[in-house]
N, C-alpha and C positions, 0 to 999 in steps of 0.2 A: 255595856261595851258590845253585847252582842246585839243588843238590837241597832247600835250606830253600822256596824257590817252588815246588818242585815239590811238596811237602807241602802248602805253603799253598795250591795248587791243587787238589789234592786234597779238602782238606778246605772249601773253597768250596764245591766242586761235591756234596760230601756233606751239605752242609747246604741247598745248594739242593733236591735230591732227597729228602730229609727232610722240607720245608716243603712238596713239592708232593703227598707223597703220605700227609703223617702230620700230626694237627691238632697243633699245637706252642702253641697260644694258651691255653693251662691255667697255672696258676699254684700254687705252693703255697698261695699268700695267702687263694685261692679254698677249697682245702681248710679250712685252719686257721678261716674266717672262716666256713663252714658249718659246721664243727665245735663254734665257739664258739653259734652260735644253737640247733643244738641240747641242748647244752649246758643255754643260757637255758629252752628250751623246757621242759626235762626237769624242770627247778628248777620251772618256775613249775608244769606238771600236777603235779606230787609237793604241791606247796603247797596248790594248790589242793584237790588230794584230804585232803590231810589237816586244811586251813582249813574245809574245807563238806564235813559227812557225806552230802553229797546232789548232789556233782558228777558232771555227767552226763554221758555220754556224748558230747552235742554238743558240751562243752565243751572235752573232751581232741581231740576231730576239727580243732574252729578253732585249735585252737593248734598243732596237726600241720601246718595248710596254713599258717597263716600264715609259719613256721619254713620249709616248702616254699619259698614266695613271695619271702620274703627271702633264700632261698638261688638261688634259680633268677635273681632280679635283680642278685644278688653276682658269680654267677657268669657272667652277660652281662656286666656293668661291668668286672671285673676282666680278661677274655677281650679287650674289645672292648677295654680300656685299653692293651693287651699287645701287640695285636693294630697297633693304631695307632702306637705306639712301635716297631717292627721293620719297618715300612710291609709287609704285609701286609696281607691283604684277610678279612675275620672270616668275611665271609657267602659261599663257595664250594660247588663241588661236594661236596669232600668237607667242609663244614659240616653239609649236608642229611643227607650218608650217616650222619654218627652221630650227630645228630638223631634220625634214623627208627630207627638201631638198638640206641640208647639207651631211645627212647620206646617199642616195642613190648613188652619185659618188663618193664618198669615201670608202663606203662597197664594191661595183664594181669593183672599185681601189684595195682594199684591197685582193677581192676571188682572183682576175687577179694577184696581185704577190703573193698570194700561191700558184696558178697554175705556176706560170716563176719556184717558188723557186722547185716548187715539182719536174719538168720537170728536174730542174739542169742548168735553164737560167737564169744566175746570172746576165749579162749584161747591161739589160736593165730595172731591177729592181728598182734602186733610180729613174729614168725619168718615169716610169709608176706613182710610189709614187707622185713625184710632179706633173704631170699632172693632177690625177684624181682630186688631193688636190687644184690646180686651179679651175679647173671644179666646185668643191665644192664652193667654196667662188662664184667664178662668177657668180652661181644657187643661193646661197641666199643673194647676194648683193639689189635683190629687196626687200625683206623684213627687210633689216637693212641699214647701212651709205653707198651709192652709195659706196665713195670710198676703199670698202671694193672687189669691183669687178678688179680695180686698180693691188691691191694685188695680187689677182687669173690671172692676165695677166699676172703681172712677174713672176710666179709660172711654167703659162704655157708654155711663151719663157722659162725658165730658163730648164724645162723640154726637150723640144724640142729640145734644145741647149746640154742638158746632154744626149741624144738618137747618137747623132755623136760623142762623145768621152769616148768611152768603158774604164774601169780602170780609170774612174777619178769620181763613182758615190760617193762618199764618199765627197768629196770636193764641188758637185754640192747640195748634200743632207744636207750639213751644210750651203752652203751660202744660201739656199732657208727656209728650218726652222730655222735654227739659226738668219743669218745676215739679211734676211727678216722681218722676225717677230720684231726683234728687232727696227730696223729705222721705219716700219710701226707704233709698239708701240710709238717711238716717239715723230714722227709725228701725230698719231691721239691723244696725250695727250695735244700738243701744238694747233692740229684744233680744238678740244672739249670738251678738260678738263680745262686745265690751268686757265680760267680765270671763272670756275664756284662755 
């Protein structure tokens, strides 16, 4: 009997030490639920391009932020929903920390294809997006679930990969946020939700 308390002390105190120093407020749901908008996202530029032989430019950019916007509000809602449910506190220290170290190769990412787009270098646009987007996850995989760096590897071959075949970023930029996001979602609902 006392060694079953003794585990179950154990593994208290491993999950307090967990929460205080690893953000734990991620959800598959989050995944799967960005996955599916870009998903919508990819549907509707592909449509578009091939509905209007004169789709422009600005047009594929609104639909990139908006899928942004509604993923970046998904993934607040679902966090803070998570967050409140385990009585937990969303907005801490280490909240900021991968905040900052999330935002810094992504905003990077981000000036770098307004400069491709401004210049009129269309080509290698989706493969910068998912690289720096690797980069990102990879950079704050130490402050949240290792296997969140996982993710950012196949972001970054997938990137890598979309940098050698020009005229196919549209297909490379939906398997990487859409079909990524999604099995990642998954999988991490089955390694650390499912049975909580």
């Amino acid at each position: 009997m006392d060694k079953i308390k003794a585990i179950q002390s154990v593994n208290e105190i491993k999950e307090l030490m967990e929460r205080s120093s690893k953000f734990v407020s991620l959800s598959g749901l989050t995944g799967i639920l960005v996955g599916l908008y870009s998903l919508i996202g990819a549907w509707v530029a592909y449509s578009s391009m091939n509905v209007l032989a004169t789709t422009r430019l600005y047009d594929v950019v609104l639909i990139a932020l908006v899928v942004l916007t509604v993923s970046v509000v998904t993934a607040f809602l679902v966090s803070y929903y998570k967050s409140k449910r385990s009585n937990q506190k969303l907005f801490n220290k280490l909240t900021y920390r991968i905040v900052w170290n999330f935002s810094i190769p992504l905003l990077t990412g981000g000036l770098f294809c307004l400069a491709l787009l401004y210049h009129q270098h269309y080509g290698l646009t989706s493969s910068v997006m998912l690289l720096f987007y690797g980069l990102s996850l990879v950079n704050v995989s130490k402050y949240t679930f290792s296997n969140v760096a996982w993710l950012g590897y196949a972001f970054l071959f997938l990137g890598i990969l979309d940098a050698f075949f020009e005229g196919y970023g549209l297909l490379f930029w939906t398997l990487g946020f859409g079909v990524f996001h999604i099995i990642y979602g998954i999988l991490f609902y089955f390694l650390y939700e499912k049975n909580r």
